[in-house]
C-alpha positions as CSV (number, residue, x, y, z in Angstrom):
1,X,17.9,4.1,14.8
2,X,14.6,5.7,14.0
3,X,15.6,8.8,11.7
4,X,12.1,10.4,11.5
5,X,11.6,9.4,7.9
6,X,9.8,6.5,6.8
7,X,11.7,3.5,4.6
8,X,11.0,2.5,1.5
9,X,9.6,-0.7,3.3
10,X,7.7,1.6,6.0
11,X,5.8,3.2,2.8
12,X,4.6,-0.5,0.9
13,X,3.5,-1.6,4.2
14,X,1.1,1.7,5.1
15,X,0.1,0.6,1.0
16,X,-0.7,-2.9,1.7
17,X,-2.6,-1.8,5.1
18,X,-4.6,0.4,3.5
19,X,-5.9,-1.6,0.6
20,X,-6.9,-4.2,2.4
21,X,-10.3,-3.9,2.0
22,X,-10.0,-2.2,-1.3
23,X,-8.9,1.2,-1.6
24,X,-9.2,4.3,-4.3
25,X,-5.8,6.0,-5.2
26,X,-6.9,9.2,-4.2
27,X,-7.3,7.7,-0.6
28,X,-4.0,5.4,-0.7
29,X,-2.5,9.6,-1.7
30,X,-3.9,11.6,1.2
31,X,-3.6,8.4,4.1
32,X,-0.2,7.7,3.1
33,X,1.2,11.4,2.6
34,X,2.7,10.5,-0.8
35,X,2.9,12.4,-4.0
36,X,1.0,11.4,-7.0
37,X,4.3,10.3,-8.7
38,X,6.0,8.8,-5.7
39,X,2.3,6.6,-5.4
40,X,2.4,5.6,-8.9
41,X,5.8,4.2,-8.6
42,X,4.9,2.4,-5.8
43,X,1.3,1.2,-7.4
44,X,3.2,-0.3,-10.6
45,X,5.7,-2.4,-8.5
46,X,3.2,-3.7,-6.2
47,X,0.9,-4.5,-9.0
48,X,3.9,-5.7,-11.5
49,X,4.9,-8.4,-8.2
50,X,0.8,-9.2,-7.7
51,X,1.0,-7.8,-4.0
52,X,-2.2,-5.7,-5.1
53,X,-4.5,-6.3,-7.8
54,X,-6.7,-3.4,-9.8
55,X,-10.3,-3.9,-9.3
56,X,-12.8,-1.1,-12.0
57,X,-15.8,-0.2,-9.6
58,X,-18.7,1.5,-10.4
59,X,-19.8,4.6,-9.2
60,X,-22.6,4.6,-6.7
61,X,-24.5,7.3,-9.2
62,X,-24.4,4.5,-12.0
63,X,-22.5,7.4,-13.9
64,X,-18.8,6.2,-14.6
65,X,-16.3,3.7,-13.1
66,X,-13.4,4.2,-10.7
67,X,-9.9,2.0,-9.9
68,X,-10.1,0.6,-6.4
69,X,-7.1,-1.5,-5.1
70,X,-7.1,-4.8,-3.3
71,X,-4.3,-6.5,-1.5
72,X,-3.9,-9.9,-3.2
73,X,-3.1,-13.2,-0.8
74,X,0.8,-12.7,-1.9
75,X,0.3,-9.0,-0.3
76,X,-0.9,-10.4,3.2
77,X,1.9,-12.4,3.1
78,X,4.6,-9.6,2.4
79,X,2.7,-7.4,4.9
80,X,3.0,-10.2,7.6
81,X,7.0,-10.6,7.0
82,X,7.3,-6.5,6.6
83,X,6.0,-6.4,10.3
84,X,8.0,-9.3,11.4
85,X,11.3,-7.4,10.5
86,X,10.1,-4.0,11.5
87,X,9.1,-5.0,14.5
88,X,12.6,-6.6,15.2
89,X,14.3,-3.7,13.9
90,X,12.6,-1.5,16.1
91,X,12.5,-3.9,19.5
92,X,16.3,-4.0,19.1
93,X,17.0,-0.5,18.4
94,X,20.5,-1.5,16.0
């Protein structure tokens, strides 16, 4: 079943992953292989269905802020269920 190229689903969930913690855009680009437009398509949704939430950090030089993104409580949950079903998916080989 496993084509080589990730889903749609495979991509929000590497997303979700990453921002756990909190996570620039520049990093969520590079870690997740996307392009800028295919990430900010992806950002908007998960931000317009509160999976993530925008968080305005300061730089550590005092000089300027930055975007850093959080997975929200609704996110953990999606992330959970995206695992449950991608793990079945790929345990049962359809």
């Amino acid at each position: 079943m496993y084509t080589g190229r990730r889903s749609e689903i495979e991509i929000i969930a590497e997303i979700l992953k990453l921002s756990e913690d909190g996570v620039r855009k520049t990093e969520i680009l590079y870690q997740a292989n996307l392009s800028y437009k295919q990430l900010s398509t992806y950002l908007s949704v998960l931000l317009e269905k509160d999976f993530i939430e925008e968080n305005e950090q300061q730089n550590h030089n005092g000089n300027g802020t930055y975007m850093e993104y959080h997975r929200t409580n609704k996110g953990n949950e999606l992330l959970t269920k995206i695992n449950k079903i991608l793990s079945l998916l790929r345990n049962n080989d359809l």
